[in-house]
N, C-alpha and C positions, 0 to 999 in steps of 0.2 A: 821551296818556292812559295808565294804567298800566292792565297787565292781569296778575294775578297768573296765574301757570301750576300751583302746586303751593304746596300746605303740609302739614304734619304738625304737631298742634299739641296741645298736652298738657294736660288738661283739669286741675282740681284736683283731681278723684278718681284721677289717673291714669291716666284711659283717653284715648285719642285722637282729635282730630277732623280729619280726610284732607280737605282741601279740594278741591271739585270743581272740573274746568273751564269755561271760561264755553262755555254752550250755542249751539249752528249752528256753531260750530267747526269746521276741518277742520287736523288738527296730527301734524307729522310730524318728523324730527331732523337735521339734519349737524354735522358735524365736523371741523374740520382740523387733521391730524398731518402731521409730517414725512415727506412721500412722497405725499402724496396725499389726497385727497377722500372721507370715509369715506360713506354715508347710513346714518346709524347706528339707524333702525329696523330697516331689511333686513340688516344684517349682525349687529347685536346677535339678529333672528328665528333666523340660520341660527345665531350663537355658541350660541342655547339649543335649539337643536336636536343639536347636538353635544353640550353636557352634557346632555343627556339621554339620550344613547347614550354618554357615557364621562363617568362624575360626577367634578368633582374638587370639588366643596364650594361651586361659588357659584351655585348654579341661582335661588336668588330673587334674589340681586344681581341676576344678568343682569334677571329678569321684571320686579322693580322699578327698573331703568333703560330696561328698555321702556317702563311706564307713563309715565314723566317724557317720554321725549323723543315720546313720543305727546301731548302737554302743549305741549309746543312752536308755535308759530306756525308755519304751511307756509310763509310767506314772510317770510323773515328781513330781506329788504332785498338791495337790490346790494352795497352795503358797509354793516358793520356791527359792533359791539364784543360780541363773546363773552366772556363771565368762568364760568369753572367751577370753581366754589368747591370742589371736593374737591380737585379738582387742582391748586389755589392757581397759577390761570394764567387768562393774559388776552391772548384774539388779537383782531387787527382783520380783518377779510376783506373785501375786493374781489370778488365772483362767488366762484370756487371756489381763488381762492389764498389764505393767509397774508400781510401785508404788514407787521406789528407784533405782535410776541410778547413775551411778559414774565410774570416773578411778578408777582405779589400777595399780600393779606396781606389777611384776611377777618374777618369776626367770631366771636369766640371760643363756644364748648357756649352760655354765659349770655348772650349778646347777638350772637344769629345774623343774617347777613348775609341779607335777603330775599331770593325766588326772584320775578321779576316782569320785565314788556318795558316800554321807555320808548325816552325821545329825547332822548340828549346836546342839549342846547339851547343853552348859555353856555360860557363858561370864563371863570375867574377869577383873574386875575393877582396875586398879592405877595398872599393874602387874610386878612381877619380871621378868628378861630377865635371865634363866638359858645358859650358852652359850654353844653352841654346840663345843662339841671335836674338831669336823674338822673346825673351825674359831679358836679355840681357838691356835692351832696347827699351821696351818698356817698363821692366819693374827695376831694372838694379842702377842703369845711370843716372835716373831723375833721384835715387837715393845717396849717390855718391855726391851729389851736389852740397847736400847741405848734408852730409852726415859721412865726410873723408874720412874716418877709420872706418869704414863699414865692412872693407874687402877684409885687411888685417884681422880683427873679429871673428871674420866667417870662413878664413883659414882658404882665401880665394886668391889666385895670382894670374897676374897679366902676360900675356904668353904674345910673341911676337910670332910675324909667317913663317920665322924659320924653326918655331918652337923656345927661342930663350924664354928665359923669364926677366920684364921689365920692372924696373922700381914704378911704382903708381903714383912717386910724386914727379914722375920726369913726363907723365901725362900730361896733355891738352886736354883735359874732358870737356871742353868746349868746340873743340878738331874733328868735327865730323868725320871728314876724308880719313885721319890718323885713327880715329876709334872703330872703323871701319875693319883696319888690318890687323887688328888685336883678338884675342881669344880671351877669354877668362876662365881657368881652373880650378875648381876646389878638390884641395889635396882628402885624401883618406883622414878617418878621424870621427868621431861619437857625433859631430858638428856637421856629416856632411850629408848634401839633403838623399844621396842614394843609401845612406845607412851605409852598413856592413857588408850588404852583397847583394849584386844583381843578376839577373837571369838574362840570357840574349836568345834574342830568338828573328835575326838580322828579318827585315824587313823594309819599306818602301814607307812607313810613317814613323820608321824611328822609333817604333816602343819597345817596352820591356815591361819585367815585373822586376823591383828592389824592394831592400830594406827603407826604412824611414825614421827617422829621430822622434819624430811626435806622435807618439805612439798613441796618445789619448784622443786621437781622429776616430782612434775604431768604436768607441765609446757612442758614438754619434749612431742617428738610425739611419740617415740619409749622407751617404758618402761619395759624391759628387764631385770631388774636391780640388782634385790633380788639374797638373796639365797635356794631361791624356794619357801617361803611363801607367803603371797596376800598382800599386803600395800596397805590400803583402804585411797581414797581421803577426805571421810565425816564420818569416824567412828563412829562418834555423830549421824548422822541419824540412821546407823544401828542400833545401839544400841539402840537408842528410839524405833526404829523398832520392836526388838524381846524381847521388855521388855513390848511392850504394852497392853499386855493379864495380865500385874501383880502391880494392881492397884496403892501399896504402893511405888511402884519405878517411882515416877514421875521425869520429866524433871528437877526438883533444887537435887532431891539426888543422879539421875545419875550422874549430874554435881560436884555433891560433892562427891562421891565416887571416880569418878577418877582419883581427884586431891588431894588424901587423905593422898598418899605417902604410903598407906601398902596395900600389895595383900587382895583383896574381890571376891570371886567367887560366882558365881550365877547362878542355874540350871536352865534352861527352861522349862516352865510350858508343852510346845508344843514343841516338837523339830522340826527343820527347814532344810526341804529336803536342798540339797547344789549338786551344780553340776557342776562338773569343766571341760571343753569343750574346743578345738582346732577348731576353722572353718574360714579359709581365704576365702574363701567365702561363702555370701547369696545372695538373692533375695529380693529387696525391693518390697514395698506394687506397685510401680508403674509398675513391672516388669522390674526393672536395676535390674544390679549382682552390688555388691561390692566388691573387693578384698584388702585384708589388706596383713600385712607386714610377712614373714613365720618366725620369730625367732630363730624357732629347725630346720628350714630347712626338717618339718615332710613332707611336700607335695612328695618332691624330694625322699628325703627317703623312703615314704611308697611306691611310684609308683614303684620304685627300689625293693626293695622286691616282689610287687605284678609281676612284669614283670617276674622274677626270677621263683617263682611258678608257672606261666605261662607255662617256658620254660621247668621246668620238668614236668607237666604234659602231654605236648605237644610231648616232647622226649619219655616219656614211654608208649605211645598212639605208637608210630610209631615206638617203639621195639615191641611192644606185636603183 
């Protein structure tokens, strides 16, 4: 079941709606950095205790990465997949160690990566890339216009409601109505934009974490980039990872399955807590803060809201 932990969410007049937590809750934060085990409510409390006796400028940072990991689930799981999307990073933890670390590659300001807990369920070997309506709309038909072998190329096929596959030159791409009832698939293959294999972890926003072709995104410091799903740096790791509880799927038939060229999907013997997380800052083992890069501009934003509540509570205290 998904349980979202946090949103900030921009209304059409501009103002903002702070999404609460779900109530009887009891939500608290960890972290794992090189060195050691942070609990990053109690050390993020003492980090703002500190700028507050010596400011150096991020006093709401700190408060609004309290709120978040206060948001949190108290019980993460024994082992369990972390992604924190500022940090464009993604660890597996075992109790209190790291056992799989990697970039990642998030959803861009326009098509933000949700903040929400689930349970890796599946994995899915050599997959098709079904494409979503709103790419297909806006990025791929204004391409097909002037550039008709495009689909061919990208190893993509026009699928009708009952599922056939249609020839693309019996298209109207001019046929609203007809391109309407059409699907577009891209078959398995080195070409296709989910890589080699994706991870499911069914949800209410449709994401996942997969492989990716252009692997030279990871290169970048700021990885923004998606249209809100997770692009994993070592998907091969994972994958060994959450298949290694199932004897018969060793390292040569993972390898061969994903290079198989036809969708294979695979249930998880154990399903695997997953936990998608916002925090520009923590507190290292040494006692340094780190602050990373804001993407959604959520710091500013929730403070904004939070100030706002503030000010009508404060207002209706001092009418009553």
């Amino acid at each position: 079941m998904v349980e979202v932990v946090a949103a900030v969410i921009e209304r059409p007049d501009g103002s903002f709606l702070l999404g609460q937590r779900p109530a009887g809750k009891v939500y608290a934060g960890w972290w794992e950095f090189p060195g050691g085990k942070v609990h990053a409510g109690e050390s993020l409390q003492t980090a703002l205790a500190r700028e507050r006796q010596n400011p150096t400028g991020h006093l709401e940072q700190i408060r609004m990465n309290l709120v978040r990991w206060r948001w949190m689930p108290r019980d993460l799981g024994d082992r369990y997949v972390f992604v924190n999307v500022p940090a464009y990073q993604m660890q597996v933890m075992e109790g209190e160690k790291p056992v799989l670390a990697m970039r990642v590659i998030v959803g861009d300001p326009k098509h933000q990566t949700p903040l929400f807990n689930d349970e890796m369920t599946t994995i899915v070997l050599s997959p098709n890339w079904n494409v979503p309506e709103s790419i297909i709309r806006k990025e791929m038909l204004p391409k097909l216009v002037d550039d008709p072998g495009y689909l061919q190329r990208q190893n993509i096929q026009v699928v009708g409601t009952s599922g056939q596959v249609i020839d693309e030159d019996a298209v109207d791409w001019y046929d609203e109505s007809a391109l309407a009832r059409l699907h577009f698939r891209q078959e398995p293959g080195p070409q296709n934009a989910l890589g080699l294999v994706k991870f499911q972890f069914p949800n209410q926003f449709d994401v996942y974490m997969h492989d990716t072709p252009q692997d030279a995104l990871f290169n970048k410091e700021r990885r923004a980039l998606s249209h809100g799903c997770i692009r994993l740096e070592n998907p091969v790791a994972l994958a060994e990872y959450v298949m290694r509880d199932n004897p018969q799927w060793t390292t040569e038939k993972i390898s061969a399955a994903m290079n198989a060229g036809h969708e294979q999907a695979v249930a998880l013997k154990e399903h695997l807590p997953v936990h998608i997380g916002y925090f520009t800052a923590w507190v290292n083992p040494d006692g340094s803060v780190t602050y990373t890069d804001d993407p959604y501009n959520l710091d500013e934003n929730q403070s904004r809201v939070f100030g706002q509540r503030v000010s009508t509570q404060e207002l209706r205290k001092s009418t009553t």
